[in-house]
C-alpha positions in Angstrom: 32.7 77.9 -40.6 34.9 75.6 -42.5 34.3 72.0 -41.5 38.3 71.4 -41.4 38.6 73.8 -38.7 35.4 72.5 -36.5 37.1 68.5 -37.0 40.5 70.0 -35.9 38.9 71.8 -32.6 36.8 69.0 -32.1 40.4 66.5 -32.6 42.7 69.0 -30.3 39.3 68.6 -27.8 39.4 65.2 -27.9 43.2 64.4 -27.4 43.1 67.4 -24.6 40.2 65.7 -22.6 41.9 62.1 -23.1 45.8 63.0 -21.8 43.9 64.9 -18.8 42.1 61.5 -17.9 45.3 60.0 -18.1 46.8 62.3 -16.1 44.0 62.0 -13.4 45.8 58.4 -13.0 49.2 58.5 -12.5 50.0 57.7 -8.9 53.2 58.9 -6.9 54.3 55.2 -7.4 54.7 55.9 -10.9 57.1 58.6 -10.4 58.9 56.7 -7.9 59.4 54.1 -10.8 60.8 56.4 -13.4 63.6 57.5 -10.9 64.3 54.2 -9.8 65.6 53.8 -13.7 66.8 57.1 -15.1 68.9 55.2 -17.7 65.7 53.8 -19.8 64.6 57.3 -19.2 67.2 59.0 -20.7 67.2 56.5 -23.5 63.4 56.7 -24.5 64.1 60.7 -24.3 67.1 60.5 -26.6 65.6 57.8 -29.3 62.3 59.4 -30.0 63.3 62.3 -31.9 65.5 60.1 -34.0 63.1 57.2 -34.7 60.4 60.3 -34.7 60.8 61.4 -38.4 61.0 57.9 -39.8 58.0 57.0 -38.8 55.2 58.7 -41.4 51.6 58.0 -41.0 
């Protein structure tokens, strides 16, 4: 097997098991927040895709 493809699976693996343990953390209260302020919602939602491409790593 190519060693680019075993670092990718192992990286997708990686990110997958980190955003679920995150996920495992979030509260009701923390939904209750973001619809107490829609607006900066909204905002963050509309920037990213613009600021997105100008950011290169």
């Amino acid at each position: 097997m190519d060693s680019t493809l075993i670092a990718t699976r192992f990286l997708f693996g990686a990110l997958a098991l980190v955003m679920f343990g995150l996920g495992l953390t979030l509260r009701v209260a923390d939904f209750r927040r973001l619809l107490q302020s829609p607006k900066a919602v909204a905002i963050a939602a509309t920037r990213w895709p613009c600021l997105r491409p100008s950011i290169r790593c």
